[in-house]
C-alpha positions in Angstrom: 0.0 0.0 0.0 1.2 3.5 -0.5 -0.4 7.0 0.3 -1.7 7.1 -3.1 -4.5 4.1 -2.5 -4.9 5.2 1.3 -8.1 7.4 1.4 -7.6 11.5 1.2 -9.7 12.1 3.7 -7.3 10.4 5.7 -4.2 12.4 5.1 -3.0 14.6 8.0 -5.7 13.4 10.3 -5.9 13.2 13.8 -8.5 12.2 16.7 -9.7 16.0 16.7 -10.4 16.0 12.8 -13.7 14.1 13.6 -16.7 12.9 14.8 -18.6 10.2 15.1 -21.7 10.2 13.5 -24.6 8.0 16.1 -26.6 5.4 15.3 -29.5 3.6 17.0 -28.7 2.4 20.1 -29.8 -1.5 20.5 -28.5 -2.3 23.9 -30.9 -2.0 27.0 -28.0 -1.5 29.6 -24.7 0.2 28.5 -23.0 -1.5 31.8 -23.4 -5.3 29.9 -21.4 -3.7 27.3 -18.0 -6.1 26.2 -15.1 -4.2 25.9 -12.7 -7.4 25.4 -10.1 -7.1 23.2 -7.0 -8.9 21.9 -3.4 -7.9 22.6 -1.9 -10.6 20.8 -3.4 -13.7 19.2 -2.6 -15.7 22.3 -3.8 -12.6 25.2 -6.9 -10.6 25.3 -7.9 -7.5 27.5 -10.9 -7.2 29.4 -10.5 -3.3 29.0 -8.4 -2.8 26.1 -5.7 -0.5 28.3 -2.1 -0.6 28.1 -0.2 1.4 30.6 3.4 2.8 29.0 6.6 1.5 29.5 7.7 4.7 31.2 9.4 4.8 34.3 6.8 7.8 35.3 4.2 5.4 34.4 4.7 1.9 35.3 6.5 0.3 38.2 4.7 -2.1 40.3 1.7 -0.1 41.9 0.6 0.5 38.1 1.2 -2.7 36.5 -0.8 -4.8 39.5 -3.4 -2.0 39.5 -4.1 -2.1 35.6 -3.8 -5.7 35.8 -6.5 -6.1 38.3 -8.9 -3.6 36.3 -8.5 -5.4 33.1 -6.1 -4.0 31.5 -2.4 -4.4 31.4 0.8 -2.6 32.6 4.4 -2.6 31.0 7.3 -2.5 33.3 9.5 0.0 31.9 13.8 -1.1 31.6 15.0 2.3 32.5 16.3 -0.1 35.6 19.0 -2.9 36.1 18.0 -6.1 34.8 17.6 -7.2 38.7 15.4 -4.8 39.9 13.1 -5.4 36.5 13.0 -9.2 37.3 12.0 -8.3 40.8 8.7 -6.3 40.0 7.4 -8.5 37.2 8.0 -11.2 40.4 5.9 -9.2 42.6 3.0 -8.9 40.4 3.5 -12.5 39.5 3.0 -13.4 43.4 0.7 -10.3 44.0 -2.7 -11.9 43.6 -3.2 -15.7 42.7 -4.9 -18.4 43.9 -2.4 -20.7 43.9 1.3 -19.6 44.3 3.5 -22.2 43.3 6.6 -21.2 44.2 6.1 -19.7 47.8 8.4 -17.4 49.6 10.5 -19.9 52.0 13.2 -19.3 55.3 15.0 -21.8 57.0 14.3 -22.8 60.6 17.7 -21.7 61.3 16.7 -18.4 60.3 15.8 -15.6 63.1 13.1 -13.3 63.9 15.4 -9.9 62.8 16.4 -11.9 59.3 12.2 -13.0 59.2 11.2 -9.2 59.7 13.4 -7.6 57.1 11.9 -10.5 54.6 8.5 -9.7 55.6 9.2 -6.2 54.5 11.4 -6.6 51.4 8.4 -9.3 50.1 5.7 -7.4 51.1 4.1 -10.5 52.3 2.5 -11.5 55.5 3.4 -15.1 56.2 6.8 -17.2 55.6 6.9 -20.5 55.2 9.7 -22.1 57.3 11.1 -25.5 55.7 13.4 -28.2 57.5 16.5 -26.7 56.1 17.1 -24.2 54.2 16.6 -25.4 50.3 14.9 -28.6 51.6 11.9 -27.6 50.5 10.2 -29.9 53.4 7.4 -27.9 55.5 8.2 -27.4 59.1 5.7 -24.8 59.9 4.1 -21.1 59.2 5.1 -17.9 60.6 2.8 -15.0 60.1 3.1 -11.4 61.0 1.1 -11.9 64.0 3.5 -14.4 65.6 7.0 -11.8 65.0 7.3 -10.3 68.3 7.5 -6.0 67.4 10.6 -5.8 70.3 14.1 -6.2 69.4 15.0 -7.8 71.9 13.8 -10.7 70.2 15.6 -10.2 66.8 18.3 -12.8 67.4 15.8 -15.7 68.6 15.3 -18.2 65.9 12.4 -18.3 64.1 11.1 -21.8 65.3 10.6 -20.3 68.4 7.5 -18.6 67.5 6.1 -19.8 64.1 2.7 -22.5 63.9 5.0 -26.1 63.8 3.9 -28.3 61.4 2.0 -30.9 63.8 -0.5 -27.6 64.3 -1.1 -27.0 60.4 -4.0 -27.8 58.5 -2.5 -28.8 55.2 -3.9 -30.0 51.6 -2.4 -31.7 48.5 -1.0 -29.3 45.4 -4.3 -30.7 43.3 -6.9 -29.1 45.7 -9.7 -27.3 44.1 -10.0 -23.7 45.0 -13.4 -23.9 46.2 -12.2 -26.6 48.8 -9.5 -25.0 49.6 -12.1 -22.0 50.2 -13.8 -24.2 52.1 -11.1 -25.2 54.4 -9.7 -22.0 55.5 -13.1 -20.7 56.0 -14.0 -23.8 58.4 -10.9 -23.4 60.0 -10.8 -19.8 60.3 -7.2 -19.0 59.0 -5.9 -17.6 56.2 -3.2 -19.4 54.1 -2.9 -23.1 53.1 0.2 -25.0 52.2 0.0 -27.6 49.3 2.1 -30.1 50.1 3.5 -33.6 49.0 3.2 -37.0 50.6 6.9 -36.1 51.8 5.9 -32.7 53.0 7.4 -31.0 50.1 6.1 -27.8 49.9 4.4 -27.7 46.2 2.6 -24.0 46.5 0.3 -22.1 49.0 -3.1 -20.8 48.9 -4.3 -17.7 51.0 -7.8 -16.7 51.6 -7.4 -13.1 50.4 -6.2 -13.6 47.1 -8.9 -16.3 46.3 -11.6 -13.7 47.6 -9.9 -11.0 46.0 -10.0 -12.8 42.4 -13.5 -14.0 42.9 -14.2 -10.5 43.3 -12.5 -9.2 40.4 -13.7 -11.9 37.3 -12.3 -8.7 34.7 -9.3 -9.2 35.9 -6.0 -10.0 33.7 -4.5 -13.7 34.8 -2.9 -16.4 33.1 -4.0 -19.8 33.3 -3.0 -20.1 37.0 -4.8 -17.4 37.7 -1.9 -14.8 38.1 -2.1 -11.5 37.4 -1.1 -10.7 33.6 2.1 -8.3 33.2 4.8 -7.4 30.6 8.2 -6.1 30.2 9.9 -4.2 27.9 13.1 -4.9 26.3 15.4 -3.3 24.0 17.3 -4.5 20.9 20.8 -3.9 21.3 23.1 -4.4 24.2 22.1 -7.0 27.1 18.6 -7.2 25.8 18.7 -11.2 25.1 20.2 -11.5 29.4 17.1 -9.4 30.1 15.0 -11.6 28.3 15.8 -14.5 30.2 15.5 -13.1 33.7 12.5 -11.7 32.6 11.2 -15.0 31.9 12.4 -16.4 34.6 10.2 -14.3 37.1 7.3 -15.1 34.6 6.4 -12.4 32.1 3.5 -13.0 30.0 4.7 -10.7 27.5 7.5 -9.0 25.8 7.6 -5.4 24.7 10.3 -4.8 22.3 10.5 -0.9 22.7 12.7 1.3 20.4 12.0 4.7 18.8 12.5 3.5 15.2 11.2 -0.3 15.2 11.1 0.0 11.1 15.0 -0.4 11.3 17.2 -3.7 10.8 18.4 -3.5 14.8 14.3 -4.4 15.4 14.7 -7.4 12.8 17.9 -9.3 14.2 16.2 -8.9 18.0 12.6 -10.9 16.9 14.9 -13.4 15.1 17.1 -14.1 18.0 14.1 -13.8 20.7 12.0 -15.8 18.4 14.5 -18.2 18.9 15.4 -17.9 22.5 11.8 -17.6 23.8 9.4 -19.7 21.7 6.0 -18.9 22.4 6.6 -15.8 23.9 4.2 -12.9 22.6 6.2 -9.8 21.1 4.8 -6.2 20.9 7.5 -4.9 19.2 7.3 -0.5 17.9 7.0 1.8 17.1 6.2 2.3 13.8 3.8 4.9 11.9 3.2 3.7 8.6 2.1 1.0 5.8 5.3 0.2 5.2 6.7 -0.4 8.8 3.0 -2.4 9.9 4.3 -4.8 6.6 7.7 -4.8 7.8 6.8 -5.8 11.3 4.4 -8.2 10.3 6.6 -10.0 7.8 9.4 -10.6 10.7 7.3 -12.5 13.4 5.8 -9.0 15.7 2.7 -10.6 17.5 1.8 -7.4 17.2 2.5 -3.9 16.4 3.0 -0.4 18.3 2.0 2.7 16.2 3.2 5.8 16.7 5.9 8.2 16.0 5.7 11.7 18.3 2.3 12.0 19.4 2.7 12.1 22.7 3.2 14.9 25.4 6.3 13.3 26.8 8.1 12.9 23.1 9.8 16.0 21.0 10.7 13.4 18.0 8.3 15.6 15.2 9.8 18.6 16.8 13.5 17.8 16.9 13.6 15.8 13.3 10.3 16.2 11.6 9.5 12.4 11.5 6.4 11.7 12.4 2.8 10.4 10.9 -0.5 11.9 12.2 -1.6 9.6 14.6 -5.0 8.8 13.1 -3.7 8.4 10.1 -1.1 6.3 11.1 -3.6 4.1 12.9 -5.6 3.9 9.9 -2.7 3.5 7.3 -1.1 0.6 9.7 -4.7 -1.4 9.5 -5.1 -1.0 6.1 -1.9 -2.9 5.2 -1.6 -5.6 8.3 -5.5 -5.2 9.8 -6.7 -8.7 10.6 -2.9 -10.3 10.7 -1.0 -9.2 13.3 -2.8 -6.7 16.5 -2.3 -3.0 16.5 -1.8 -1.1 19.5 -2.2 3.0 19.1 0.3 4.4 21.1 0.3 8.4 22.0 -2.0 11.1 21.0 -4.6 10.5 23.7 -6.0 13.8 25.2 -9.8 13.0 25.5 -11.5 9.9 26.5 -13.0 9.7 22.9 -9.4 9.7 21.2 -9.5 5.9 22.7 -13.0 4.8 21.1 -11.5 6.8 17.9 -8.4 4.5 18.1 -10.2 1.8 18.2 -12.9 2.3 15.5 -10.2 3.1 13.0 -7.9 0.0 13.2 -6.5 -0.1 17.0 -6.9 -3.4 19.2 -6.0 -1.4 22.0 -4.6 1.5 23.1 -1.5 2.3 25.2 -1.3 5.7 27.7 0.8 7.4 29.0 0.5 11.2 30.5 -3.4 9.8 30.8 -2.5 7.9 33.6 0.8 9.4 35.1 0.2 11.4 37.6 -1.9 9.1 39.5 -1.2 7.2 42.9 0.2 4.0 41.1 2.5 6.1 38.9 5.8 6.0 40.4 7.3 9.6 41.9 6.3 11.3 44.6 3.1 13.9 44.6 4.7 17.8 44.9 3.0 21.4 45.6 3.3 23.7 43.6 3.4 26.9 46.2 2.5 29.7 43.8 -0.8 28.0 43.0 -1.3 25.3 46.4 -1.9 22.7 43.5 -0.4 19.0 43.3 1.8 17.9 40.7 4.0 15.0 39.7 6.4 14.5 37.0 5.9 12.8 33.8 9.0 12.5 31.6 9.5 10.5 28.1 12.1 8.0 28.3 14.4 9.9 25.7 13.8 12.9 28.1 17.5 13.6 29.3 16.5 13.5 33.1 15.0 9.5 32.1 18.5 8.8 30.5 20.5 9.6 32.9 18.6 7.8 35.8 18.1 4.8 33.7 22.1 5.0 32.8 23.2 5.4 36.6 21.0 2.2 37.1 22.6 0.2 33.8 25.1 -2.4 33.7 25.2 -2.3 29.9 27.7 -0.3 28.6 26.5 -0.5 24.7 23.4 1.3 26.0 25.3 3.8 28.1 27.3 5.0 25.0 24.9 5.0 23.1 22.5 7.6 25.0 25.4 9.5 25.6 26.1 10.4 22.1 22.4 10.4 21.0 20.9 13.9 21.5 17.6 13.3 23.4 13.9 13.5 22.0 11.9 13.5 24.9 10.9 16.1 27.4 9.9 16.7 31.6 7.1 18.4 32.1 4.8 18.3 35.4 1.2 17.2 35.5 -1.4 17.8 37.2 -1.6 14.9 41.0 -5.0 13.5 40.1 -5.8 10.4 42.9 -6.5 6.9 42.3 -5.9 5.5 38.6 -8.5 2.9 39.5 -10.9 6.0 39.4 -9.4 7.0 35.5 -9.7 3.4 34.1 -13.2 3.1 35.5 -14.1 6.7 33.4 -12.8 5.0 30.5 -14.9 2.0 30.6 -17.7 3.8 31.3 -16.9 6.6 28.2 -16.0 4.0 26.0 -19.1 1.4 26.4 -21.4 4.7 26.0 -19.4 5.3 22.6 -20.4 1.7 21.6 -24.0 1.9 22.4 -23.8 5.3 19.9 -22.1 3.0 17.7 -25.7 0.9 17.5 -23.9 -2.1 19.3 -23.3 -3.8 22.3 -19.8 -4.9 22.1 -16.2 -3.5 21.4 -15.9 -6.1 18.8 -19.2 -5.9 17.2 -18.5 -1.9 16.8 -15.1 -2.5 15.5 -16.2 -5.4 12.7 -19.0 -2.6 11.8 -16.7 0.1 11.4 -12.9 -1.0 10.5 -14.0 -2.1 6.1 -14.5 1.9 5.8 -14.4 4.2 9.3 -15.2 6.8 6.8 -19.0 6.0 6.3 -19.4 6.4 10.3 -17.2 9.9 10.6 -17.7 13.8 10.1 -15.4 15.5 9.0 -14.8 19.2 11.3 -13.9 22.2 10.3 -12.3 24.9 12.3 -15.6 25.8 13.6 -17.2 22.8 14.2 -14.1 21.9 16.1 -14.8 24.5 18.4 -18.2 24.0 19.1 -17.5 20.3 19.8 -14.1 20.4 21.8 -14.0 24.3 22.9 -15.6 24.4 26.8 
């Protein structure tokens, strides 16, 4: 495809060139309204929400959060390899009904080494084995058994923890409604699965079985852990990353670089395709035909569109490249729609930017400034004291503040080098501290099932299969004008 065969009406669009025109609504209750969507052939999103792969964005608050919504968060690699492992552990173990590999200390250990775990986990209950690395259950220690004085630090922890003689115990292959069941008869809150030799095989608690009942939307694999991806890069120690990264059980891999159209983007899906079989790859950005093809013909699971749309990027600024993003979403659909997902990355200022997005050849939608300065975004909340309003910082990962944090927490020299003699395309700026991302995410569901009942539907998908032959026969065109009278309040 070139421009040529790509509609006019397209050329030099973007989400606040239209409108869309209603049609008769068909659903009796806009709150049955399926917004499921795929990410990948082999992942679909309850609410078709991508957090960014910014380190103002996502760490782990926002990637459990978005998670537990529906959606899905990206851990950004502005970090050691270590510390990225870690937090895609953490959400891994967040919320599960089983957890497989539980948290373990020896009986040898003591109640100051069983404290400082406590914390460093985040959890509220070790299990204490024989010996440490037996793997054989000798009993349970739970917040409530650590004495608070330090006086007690240097007693071991078998002085204090739930021996295994007192433990109610079941076998790895329990159902989750019995093992409901139990720790509801028995009034306590965790349940170690263990072998006929006492080997410890995984633990079950009560909260994150209710917690998951509670949330059915929620992202999880098929043990019921909460979804959660990674990004990578191509060059350097990208293919170490990878594997540590798999290790601690990411679902997906986010292969993020400026340019994806480029060779460097081709050699990293062959030699990831070949490391980690199976392994969905979002792989970006790109912003045209040409790129979607390119992508498509080298083994992306899916594609990221977008070149400088965002608040956080100065990339159409500093070197003029650059697609509009609606016409980039559009142009991208046109040559791989159907084949490989799209994702619509940047541009987002309004709710109905998304539903846009998604009508014109997007599977979902990744955000970033739409969601940073929120309580999951990492950073701390600030004042301004000229105007007693709260702020936080959003920053694009080519910002210079990004690069050198992200370099002063690298081990790969290739990728310190190589930000250090690349002038930087992305920018600081400080938005406005707006509460609970939980509260964002549950606007956009509601904004965008309204959008499909306008749409005469009553599902995402349905919409989408109406409108994605010709998005054309469903939009008006605005002029100046009518652009003011719709967006101008």
């Amino acid at each position: 495809m070139n421009l040529n065969s790509l509609d006019p009406a397209w050329i030099g669009k973007t989400f606040d060139d239209f409108l869309f025109r209603p049609q008769k609504g068909i659903t009796e209750s806009r709150a049955a309204i399926s917004l499921t969507s795929q990410l990948t052939g082999q992942v679909s999103l309850e609410l078709p929400i991508v957090s960014s792969n910014m380190d103002s964005v996502t760490g782990l608050d926002m990637a459990e959060t978005m998670a537990l919504e529906g959606g899905l968060g990206v851990i950004h690699r502005g970090q050691s390899i270590e510390k990225q492992a870690a937090l895609v552990s953490r959400v891994k173990r967040s919320h599960s009904a089983v957890i497989e590999n539980p948290l373990c200390l020896p009986i040898t250990a003591t109640v100051g080494e069983a404290k400082l775990f406590a914390r460093r986990h985040n959890i509220n209950g070790i299990l204490i084995e024989t010996a440490e690395g037996s793997g054989v259950l000798a009993g349970v220690l739970t917040r409530r058994d650590i004495p608070w004085q330090r006086d007690f630090d240097d007693r071991p922890v078998a002085e204090f923890m739930t021996t295994f003689d007192r433990l109610t115990t079941a076998p790895a292959n329990v159902s989750t409604e019995t093992a409901e069941q139990i720790m509801f008869e028995g009034r306590f809150e965790r349940l170690p699965l263990i072998d006929g030799e006492r080997r410890i095989q995984g633990l079950i608690t009560r909260k994150d079985v209710r917690f998951l009942r509670e949330r059915p939307y929620a992202s999880k694999d098929n043990k019921a852990r909460l979804l959660t991806a990674a990004a990578i890069g191509c060059a350097g120690d990208y293919l170490e990353r990878a594997d540590e990264l798999l290790k601690s059980g990411t679902d997906c891999f986010f292969i993020d670089i400026a340019h994806g159209h480029s060779t460097v983007m081709e050699t990293a899906i062959d030699q990831l395709k070949s490391r980690c079989p199976g392994v969905p790859l979002v792989c970006g950005n790109v912003a045209t035909a040409d790129g979607a093809r390119f992508m498509r013909d080298i083994g992306a699971d899916a594609v990221k569109v977008g070149v400088g749309p965002g608040r956080g990027c100065r990339t159409r600024l500093e070197t003029a490249a650059g697609v509009p993003q609606l016409q980039a979403i559009r142009e991208t659909w046109c040559a791989v729609g159907g084949e490989i997902r799209i994702m619509a990355d940047g541009g987002v200022k309004h709710d109905k930017d998304i539903f846009l997005a998604l009508a014109c050849g997007a599977d979902t939608v990744m955000l970033g400034s739409a969601l940073s300065g929120t309580d999951e975004a990492p950073g701390r909340v600030i004042e301004d004291p000229a105007t007693h309003t709260k702020k936080k910082i959003y920053r694009g990962m080519t910002s210079p503040e990004a690069v050198l944090e992200s370099l002063y927490d690298s081990d790969d020299t290739d990728a310190v080098d190589a930000a250090l003699y690349t002038p930087p395309e992305g920018q600081e700026i400080q938005v406005p501290y707006k509460g609970s991302v939980v509260d964002i995410l549950q606007r956009i569901r509601g904004h965008l099932r309204s959008a499909v009942s306008y749409a005469g539907e009553t599902s995402l998908s349905a919409a989408r299969e109406k409108t994605l032959p010709d998005p054309l026969k469903f939009m008006v065109p605005l002029s100046e004008s009518s652009r003011r009278e719709s967006y101008e309040r």
